[in-house]
DRENZA-900753 format. One record per residue (C-alpha): x, y, z; residue number from 1; residue in one letter. Coordinates in steps of 0.02 Angstrom, whole numbers. Layout:
N
(nulo (X; Y; Z); NUM; A)
...
END
This chain:
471
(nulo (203; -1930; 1013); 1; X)
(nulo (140; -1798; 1143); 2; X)
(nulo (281; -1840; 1246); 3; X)
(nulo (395; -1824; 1118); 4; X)
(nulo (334; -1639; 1062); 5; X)
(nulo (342; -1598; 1260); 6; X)
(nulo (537; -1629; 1266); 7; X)
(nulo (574; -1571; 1110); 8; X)
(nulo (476; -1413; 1193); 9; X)
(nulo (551; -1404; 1348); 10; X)
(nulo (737; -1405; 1241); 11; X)
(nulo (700; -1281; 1133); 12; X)
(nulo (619; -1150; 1286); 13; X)
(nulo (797; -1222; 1370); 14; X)
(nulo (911; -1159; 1214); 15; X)
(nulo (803; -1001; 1187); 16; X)
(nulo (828; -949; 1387); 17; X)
(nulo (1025; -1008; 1378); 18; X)
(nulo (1072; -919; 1210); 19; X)
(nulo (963; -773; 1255); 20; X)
(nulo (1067; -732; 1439); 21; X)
(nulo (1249; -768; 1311); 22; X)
(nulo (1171; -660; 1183); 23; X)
(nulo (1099; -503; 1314); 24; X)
(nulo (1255; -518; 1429); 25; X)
(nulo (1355; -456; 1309); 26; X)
(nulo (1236; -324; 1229); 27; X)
(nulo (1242; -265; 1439); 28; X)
(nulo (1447; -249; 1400); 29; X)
(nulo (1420; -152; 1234); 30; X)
(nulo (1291; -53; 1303); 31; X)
(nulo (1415; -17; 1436); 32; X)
(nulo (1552; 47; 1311); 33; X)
(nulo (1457; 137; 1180); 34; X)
(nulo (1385; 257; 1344); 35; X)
(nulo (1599; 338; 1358); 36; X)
(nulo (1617; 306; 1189); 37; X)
(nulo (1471; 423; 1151); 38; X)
(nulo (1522; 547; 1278); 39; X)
(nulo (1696; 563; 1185); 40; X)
(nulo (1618; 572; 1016); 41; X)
(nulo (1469; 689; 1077); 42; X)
(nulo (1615; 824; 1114); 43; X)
(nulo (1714; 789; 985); 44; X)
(nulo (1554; 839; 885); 45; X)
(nulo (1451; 952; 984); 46; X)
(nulo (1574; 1037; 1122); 47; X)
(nulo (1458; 927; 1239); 48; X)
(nulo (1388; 772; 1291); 49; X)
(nulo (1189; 744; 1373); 50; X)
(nulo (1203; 644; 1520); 51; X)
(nulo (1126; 471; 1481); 52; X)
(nulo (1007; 361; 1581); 53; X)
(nulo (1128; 235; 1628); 54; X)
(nulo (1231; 370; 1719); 55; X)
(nulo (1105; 484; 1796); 56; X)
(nulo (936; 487; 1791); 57; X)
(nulo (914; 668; 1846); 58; X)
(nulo (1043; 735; 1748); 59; X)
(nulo (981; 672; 1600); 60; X)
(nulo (790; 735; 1634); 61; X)
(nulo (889; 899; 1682); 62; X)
(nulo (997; 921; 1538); 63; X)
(nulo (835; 907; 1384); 64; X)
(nulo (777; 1086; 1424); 65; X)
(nulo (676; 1035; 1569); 66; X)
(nulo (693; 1093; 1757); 67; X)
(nulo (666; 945; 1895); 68; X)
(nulo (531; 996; 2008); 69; X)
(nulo (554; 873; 2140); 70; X)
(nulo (739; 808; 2226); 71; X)
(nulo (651; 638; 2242); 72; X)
(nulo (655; 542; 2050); 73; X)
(nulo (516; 419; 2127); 74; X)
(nulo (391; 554; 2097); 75; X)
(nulo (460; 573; 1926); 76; X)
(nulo (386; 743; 1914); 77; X)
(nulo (453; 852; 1793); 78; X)
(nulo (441; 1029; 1731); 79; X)
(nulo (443; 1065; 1545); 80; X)
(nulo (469; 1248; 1482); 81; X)
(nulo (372; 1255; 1309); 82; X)
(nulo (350; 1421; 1215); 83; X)
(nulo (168; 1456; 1303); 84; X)
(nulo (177; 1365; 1462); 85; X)
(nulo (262; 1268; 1601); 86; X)
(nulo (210; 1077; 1585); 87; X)
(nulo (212; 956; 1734); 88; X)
(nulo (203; 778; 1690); 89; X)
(nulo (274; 609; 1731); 90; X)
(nulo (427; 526; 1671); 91; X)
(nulo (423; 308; 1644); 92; X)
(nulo (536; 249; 1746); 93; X)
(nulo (581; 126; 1650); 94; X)
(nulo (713; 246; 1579); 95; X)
(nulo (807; 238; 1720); 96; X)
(nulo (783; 74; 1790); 97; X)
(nulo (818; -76; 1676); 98; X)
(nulo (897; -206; 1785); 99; X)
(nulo (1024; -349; 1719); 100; X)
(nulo (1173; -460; 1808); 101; X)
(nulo (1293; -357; 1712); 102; X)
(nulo (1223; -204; 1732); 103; X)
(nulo (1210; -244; 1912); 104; X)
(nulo (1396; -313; 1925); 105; X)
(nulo (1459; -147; 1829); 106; X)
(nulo (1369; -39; 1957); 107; X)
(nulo (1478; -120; 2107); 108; X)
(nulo (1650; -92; 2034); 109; X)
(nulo (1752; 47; 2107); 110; X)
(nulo (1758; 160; 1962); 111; X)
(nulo (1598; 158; 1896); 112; X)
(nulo (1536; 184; 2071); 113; X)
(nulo (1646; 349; 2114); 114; X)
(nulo (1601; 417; 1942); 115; X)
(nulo (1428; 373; 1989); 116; X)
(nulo (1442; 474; 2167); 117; X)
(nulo (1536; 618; 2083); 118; X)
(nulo (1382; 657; 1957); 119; X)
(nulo (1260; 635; 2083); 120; X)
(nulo (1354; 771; 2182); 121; X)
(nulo (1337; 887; 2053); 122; X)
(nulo (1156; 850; 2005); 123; X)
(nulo (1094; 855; 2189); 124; X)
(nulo (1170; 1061; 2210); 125; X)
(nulo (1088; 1096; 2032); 126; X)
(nulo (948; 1012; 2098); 127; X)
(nulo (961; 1108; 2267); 128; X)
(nulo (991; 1267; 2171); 129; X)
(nulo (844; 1244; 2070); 130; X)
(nulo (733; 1207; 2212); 131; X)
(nulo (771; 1355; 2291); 132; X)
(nulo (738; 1472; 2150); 133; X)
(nulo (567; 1393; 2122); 134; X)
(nulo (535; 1401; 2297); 135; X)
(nulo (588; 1584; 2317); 136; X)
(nulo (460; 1719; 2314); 137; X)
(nulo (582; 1834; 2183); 138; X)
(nulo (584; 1701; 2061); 139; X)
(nulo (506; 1759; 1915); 140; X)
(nulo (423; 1623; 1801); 141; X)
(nulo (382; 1739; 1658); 142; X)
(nulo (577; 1777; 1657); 143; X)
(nulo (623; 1596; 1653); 144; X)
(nulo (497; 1569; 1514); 145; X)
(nulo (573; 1720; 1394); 146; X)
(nulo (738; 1641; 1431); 147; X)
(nulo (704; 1487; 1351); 148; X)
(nulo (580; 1549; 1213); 149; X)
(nulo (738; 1666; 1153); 150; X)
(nulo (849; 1513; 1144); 151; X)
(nulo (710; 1391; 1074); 152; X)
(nulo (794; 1368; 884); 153; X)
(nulo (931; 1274; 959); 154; X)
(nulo (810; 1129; 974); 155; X)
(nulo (793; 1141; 791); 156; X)
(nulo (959; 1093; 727); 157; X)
(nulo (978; 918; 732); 158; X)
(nulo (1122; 820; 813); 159; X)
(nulo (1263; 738; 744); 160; X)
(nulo (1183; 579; 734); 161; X)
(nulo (1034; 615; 668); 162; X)
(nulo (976; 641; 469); 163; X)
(nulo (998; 824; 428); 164; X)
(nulo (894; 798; 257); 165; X)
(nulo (739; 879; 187); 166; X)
(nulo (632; 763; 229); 167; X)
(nulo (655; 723; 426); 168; X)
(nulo (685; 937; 450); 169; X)
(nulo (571; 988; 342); 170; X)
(nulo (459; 1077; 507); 171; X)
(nulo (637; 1134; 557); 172; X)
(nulo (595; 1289; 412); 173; X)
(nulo (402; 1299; 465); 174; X)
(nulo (354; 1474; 545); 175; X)
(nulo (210; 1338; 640); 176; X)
(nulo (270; 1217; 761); 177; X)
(nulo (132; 1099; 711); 178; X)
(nulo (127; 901; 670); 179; X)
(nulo (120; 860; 473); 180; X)
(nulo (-45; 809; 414); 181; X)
(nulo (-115; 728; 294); 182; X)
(nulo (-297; 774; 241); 183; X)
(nulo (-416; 687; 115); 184; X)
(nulo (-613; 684; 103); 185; X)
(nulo (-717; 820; 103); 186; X)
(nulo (-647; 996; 132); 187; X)
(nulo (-797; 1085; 108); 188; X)
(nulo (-985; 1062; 204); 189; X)
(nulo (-897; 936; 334); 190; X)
(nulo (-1016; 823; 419); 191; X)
(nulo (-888; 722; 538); 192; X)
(nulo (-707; 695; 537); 193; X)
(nulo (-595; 567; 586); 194; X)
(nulo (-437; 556; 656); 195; X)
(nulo (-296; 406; 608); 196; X)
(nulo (-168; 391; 733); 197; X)
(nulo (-4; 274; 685); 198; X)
(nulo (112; 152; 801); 199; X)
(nulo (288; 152; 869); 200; X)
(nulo (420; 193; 728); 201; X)
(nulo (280; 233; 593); 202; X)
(nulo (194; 377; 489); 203; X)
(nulo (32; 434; 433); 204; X)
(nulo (87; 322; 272); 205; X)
(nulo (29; 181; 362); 206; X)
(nulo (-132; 250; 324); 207; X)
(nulo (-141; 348; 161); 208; X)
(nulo (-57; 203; 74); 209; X)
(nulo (-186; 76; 136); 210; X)
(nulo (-335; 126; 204); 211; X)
(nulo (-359; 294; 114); 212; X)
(nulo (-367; 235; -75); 213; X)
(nulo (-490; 96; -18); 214; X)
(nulo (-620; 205; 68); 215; X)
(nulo (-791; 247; -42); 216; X)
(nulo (-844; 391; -134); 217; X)
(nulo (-1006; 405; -28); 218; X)
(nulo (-861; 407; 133); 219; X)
(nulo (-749; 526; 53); 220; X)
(nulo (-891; 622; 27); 221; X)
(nulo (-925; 629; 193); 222; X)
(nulo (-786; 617; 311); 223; X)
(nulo (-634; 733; 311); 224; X)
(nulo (-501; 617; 352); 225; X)
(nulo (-319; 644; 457); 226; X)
(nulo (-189; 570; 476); 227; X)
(nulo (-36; 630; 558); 228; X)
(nulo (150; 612; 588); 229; X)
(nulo (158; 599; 808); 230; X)
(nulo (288; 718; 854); 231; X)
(nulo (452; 618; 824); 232; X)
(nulo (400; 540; 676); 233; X)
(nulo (382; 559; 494); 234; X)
(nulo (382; 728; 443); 235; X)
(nulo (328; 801; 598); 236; X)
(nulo (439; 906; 710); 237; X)
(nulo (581; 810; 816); 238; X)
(nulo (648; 925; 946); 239; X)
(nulo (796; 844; 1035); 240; X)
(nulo (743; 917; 1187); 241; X)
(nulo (596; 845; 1204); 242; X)
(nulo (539; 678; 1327); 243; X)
(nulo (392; 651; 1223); 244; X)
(nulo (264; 627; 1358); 245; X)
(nulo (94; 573; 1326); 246; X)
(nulo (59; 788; 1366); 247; X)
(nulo (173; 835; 1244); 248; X)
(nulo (106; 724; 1107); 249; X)
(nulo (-78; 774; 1149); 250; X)
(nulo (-33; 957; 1146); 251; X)
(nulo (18; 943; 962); 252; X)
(nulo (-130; 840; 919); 253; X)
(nulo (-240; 970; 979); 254; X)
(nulo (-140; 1106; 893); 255; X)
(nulo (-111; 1042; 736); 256; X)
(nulo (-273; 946; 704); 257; X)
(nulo (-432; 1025; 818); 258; X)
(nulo (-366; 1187; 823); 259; X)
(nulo (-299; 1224; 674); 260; X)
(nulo (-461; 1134; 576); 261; X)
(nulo (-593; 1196; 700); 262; X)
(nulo (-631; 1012; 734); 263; X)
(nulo (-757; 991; 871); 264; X)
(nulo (-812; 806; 848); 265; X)
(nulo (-725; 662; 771); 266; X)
(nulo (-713; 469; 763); 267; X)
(nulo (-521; 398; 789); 268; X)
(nulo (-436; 253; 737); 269; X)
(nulo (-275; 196; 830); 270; X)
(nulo (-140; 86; 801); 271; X)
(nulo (-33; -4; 927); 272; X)
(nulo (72; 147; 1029); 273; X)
(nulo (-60; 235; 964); 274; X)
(nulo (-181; 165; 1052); 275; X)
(nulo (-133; 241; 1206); 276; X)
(nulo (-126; 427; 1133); 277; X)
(nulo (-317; 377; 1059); 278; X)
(nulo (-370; 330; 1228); 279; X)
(nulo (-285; 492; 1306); 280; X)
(nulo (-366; 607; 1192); 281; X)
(nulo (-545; 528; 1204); 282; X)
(nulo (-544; 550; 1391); 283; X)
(nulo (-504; 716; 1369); 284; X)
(nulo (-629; 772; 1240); 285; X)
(nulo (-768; 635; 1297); 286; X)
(nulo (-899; 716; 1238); 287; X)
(nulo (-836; 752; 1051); 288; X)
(nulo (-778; 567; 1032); 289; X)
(nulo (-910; 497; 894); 290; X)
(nulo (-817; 314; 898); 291; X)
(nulo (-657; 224; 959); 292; X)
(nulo (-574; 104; 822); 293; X)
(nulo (-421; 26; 914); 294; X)
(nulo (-311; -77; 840); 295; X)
(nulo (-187; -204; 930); 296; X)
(nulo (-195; -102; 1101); 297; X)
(nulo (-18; -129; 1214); 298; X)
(nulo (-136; -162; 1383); 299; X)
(nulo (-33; -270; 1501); 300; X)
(nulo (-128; -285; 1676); 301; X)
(nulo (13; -277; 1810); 302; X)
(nulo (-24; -434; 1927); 303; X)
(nulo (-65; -360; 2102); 304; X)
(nulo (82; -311; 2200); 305; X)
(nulo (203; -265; 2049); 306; X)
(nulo (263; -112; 1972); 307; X)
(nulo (157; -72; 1804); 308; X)
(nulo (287; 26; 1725); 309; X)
(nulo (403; -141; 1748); 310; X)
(nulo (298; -271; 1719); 311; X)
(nulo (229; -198; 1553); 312; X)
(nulo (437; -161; 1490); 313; X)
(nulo (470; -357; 1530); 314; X)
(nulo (327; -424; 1440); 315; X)
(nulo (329; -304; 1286); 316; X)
(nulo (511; -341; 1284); 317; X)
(nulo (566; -510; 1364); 318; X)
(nulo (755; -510; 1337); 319; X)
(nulo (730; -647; 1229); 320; X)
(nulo (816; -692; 1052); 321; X)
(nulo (655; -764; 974); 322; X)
(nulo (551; -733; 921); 323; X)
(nulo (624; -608; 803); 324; X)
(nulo (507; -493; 852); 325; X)
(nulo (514; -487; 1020); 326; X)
(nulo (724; -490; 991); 327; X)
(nulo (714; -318; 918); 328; X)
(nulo (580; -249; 1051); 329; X)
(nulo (690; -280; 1164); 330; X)
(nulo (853; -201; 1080); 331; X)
(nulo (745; -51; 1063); 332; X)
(nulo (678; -47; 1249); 333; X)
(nulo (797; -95; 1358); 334; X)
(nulo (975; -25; 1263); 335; X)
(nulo (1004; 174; 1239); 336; X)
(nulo (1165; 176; 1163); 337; X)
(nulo (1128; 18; 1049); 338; X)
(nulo (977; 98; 1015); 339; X)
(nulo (1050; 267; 961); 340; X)
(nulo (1182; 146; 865); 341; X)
(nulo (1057; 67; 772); 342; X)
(nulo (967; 237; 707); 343; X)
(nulo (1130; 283; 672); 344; X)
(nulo (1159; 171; 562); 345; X)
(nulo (987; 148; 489); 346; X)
(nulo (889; 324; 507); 347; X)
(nulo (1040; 443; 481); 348; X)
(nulo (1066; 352; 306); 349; X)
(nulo (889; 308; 253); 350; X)
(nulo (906; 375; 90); 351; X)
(nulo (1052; 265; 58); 352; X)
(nulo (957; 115; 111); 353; X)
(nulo (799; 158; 33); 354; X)
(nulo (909; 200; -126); 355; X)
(nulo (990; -5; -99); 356; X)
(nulo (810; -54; -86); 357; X)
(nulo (715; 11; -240); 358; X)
(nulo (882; -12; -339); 359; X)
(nulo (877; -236; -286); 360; X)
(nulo (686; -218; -313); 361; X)
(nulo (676; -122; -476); 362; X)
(nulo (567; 20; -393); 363; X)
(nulo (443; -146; -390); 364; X)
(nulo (423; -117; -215); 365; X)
(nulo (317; -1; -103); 366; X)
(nulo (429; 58; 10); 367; X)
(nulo (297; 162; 135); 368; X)
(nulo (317; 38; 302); 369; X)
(nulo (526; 54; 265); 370; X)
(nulo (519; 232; 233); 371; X)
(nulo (406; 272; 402); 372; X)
(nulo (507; 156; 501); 373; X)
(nulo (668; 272; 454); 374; X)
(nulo (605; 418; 477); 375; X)
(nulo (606; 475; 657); 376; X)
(nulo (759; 511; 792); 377; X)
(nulo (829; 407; 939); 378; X)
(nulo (776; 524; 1076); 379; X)
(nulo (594; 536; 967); 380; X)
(nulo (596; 359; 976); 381; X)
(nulo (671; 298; 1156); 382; X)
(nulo (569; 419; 1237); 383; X)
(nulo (403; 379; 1161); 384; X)
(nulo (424; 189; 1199); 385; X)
(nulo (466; 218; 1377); 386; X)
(nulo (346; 354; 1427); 387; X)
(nulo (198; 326; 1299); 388; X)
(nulo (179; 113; 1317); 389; X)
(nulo (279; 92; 1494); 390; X)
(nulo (244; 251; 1579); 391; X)
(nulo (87; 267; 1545); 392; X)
(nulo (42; 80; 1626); 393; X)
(nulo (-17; 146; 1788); 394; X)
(nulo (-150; 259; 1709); 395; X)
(nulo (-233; 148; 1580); 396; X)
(nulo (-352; 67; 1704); 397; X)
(nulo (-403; 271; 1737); 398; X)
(nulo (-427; 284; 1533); 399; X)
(nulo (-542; 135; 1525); 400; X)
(nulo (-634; 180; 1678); 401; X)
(nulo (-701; 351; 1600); 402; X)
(nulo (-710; 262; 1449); 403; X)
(nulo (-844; 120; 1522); 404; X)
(nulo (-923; 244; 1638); 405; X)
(nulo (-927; 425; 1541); 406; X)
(nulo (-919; 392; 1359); 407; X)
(nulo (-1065; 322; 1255); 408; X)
(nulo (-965; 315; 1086); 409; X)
(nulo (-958; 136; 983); 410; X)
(nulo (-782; 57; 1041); 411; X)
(nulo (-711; -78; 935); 412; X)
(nulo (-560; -183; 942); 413; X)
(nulo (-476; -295; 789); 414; X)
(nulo (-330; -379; 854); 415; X)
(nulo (-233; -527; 728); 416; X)
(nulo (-236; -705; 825); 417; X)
(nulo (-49; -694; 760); 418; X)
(nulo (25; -547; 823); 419; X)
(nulo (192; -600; 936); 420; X)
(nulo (221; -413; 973); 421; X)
(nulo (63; -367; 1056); 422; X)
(nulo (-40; -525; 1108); 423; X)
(nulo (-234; -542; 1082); 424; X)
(nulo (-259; -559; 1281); 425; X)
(nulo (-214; -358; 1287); 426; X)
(nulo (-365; -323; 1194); 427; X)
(nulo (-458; -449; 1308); 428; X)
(nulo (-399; -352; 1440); 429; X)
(nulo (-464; -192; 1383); 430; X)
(nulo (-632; -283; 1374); 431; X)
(nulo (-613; -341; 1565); 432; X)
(nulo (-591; -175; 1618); 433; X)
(nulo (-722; -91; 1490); 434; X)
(nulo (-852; -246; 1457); 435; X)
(nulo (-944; -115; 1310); 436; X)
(nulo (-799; -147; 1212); 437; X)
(nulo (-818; -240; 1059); 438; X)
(nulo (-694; -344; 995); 439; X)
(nulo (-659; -420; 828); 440; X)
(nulo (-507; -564; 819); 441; X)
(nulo (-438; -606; 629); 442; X)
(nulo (-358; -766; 617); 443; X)
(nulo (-176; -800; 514); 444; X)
(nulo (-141; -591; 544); 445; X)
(nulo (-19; -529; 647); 446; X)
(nulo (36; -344; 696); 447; X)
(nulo (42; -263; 550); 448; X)
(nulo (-49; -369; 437); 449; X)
(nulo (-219; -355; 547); 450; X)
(nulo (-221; -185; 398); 451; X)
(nulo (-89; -217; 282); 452; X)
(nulo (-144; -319; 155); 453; X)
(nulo (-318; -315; 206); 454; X)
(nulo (-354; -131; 183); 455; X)
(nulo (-509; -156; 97); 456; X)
(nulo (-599; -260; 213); 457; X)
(nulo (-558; -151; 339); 458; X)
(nulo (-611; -5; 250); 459; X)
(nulo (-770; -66; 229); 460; X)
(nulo (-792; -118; 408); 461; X)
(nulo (-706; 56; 479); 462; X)
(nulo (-876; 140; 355); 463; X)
(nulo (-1000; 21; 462); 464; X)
(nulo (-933; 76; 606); 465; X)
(nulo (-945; 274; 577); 466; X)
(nulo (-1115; 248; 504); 467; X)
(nulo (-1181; 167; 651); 468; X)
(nulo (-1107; 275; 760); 469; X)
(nulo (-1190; 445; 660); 470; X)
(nulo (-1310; 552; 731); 471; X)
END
């Protein structure tokens, strides 16, 4: 019998690799086609046409608003001009380097590879050019800066290919460049607050539709709750040129929520993607952290000798047709112009699809996951995978360290024994690295169900947790 369940094993890991190289050769061609065929379509549309990642790596840094600081894209160093400061930060590059046969086979033929040197021409004397102004001693930042705050609407209109409704430009009218929030609990006499932080391709709905309904009177009564839309998402700002770095996203988290609340201590509960963000912002604010509720953290330790940012891309998304899951992870990760296809289709038209939805359900069905999985753009959301979960592989072990070493705030884990997305050994690995952590395992729940459809129970548990964490 056991020998029997081995080969039918071995057969079906044999059909999963074979279909899986048929099935991701030819996304590589489509990939291949759909980068000129958005060029053409770009200028048709737009007079123009941002250079892509497949083509040029610095030109496509370059082109977002953002001035390359160093020739060399191994440093991945870039400089982002924001309306009250010049940002240096680093850039996954993951974007740039996503290897395949065909990708590789495309690269040697003679067109692609003149069109290849041609760009690069360019880029490197912008490049040069650049260099030398920031290295000469007339260059005046302050100039540069009023430059780009007087043409800093543009970023505000959104592209062709992007919804243009109410609801996804909504902070396209706001006089405050500030992350929506939603607030509930106590508004007056605060005693603590707490901060809810959502995943990859979700909202603050994730919470307020869940956990928020299902929290105590005594809680309400006590806690002043957020939770917010990241920048990209949900009814937060989207600015298309933007490369979402983990600085960018922690800047609006500190304008929108500390600052603009006066919050000077708070618990935070993370989810997936958000994770990382949570773990960013508590080792920056160490001391104001009361507790540390994560939730399915993406921590994949990099065996000794390989690249993090690499090794993390190919197990969050294996190139693999099943699970379904891990199918669509890797659509999203490793394809940008099947990617920016597939919000085309999907986000651009949400309200069509959300109209299809309630309309076969009978309005029956609560439509919150759908509606936060719409809602965001494909440079909000390619650029957050790659530089939030990849990029930000090489500093994780940093996080943890000031987080076992420098923090004394409760840390707790729940992870579903389930999840195919993120597996239960990342949260294992977080323990490893920071042995204070606590962790909590639920059987028969996966990814999103380790909340969803559980809510109360995990209500009640996230209460424990900021009770014994008080004082």
């Amino acid at each position: 019998m056991d020998n029997n369940l081995s080969v039918f094993a071995l057969t079906g890991n044999f059909m999963n690799e074979f279909i899986s190289l048929v099935v991701f050769s030819f996304l590589d061609l489509l990939d291949f086609f759909l980068c000129y065929m958005y060029k053409v379509v770009d200028f048709t549309f737009e007079a123009e046409w941002k250079p892509c990642y497949c083509s040029s790596a610095k030109g496509a840094i370059a082109n977002t608003g953002n001035i390359l600081l160093s020739e060399h894209v191994e440093s991945k160093k870039v400089g982002c001009l924001s309306s009250s400061k010049l940002q240096l930060d680093g850039i996954s590059d993951t974007l740039y380097t996503r290897s395949s046969l065909i990708s590789e086979v495309l690269k040697l033929s003679i067109v692609n590879h003149r069109k290849i040197e041609a760009i690069d021409a360019v880029i490197q004397q912008i490049t040069k050019f650049m260099k030398g102004r920031f290295t000469s001693t007339n260059f005046n930042i302050t100039e540069m800066l009023q430059g780009k705050i007087r043409g800093q609407q543009s970023h505000h209109i959104p592209r062709w290919s992007d919804c243009d409704c109410q609801t996804c430009n909504a902070w396209s009218f706001s006089t405050s460049d500030t992350l929506f929030l939603k607030a509930e609990g106590t508004l007056d006499n605060v005693e603590e607050n707490v901060i809810f932080i959502h995943g990859f391709i979700s909202s603050s709905a994730f919470w307020t539709e869940t956990l928020f309904p299902n929290f105590s009177k005594s809680a309400k009564s006590r806690y002043r709750l957020f939770a917010l839309d990241l920048l990209g998402f949900g009814k937060s700002p989207k600015p298309k040129d933007s490369l979402y770095t983990i600085w960018e996203h922690l800047e609006m988290i500190e304008r929108s929520v500390l600052e603009h609340n006066k919050v000077k201590s708070f618990h935070i509960v993370a989810h997936s993607l958000g994770c990382i963000v949570a773990l960013a912002l508590a080792v920056k604010y160490p001391d104001s952290v009361k507790s540390l509720t994560l939730i399915a953290p993406p921590y994949f330790r990099a065996p000794k000798g390989e690249e993090e940012t690499q090794y993390v891309m190919r197990r969050l998304a294996p190139r693999r047709v099943w699970p379904m899951i891990a199918f669509g992870a890797s659509i999203a990760c490793w394809y940008e112009h099947i990617g920016r296809t597939i919000c085309l289709v999907i986000s651009k038209n949400h309200r069509v699809w959300e109209f299809l939805i309630k309309l076969l359900t009978r309005n029956r069905m609560r439509t919150y996951l759908i509606e936060g999985f719409f809602c965001h753009t494909h440079n909000s959301a390619w650029h957050t995978l790659h530089n939030i979960i990849c990029g930000t592989a090489g500093k994780m072990d940093a996080y943890l360290d000031v987080l076992q070493k420098n923090m004394t705030c409760n840390v707790n884990i729940f992870h579903g024994r389930d999840d195919e997305l993120i597996p239960v050994e990342c949260s294992y690995n977080v323990q490893s690295t920071a042995p204070r952590v606590r962790i909590h395992i639920k059987d028969k729940k996966d990814h999103i169900t380790i909340v969803v459809g559980r809510q109360k129970d995990f209500a009640r548990e996230l209460e424990e947790i900021w009770n014994s964490s008080s004082g």
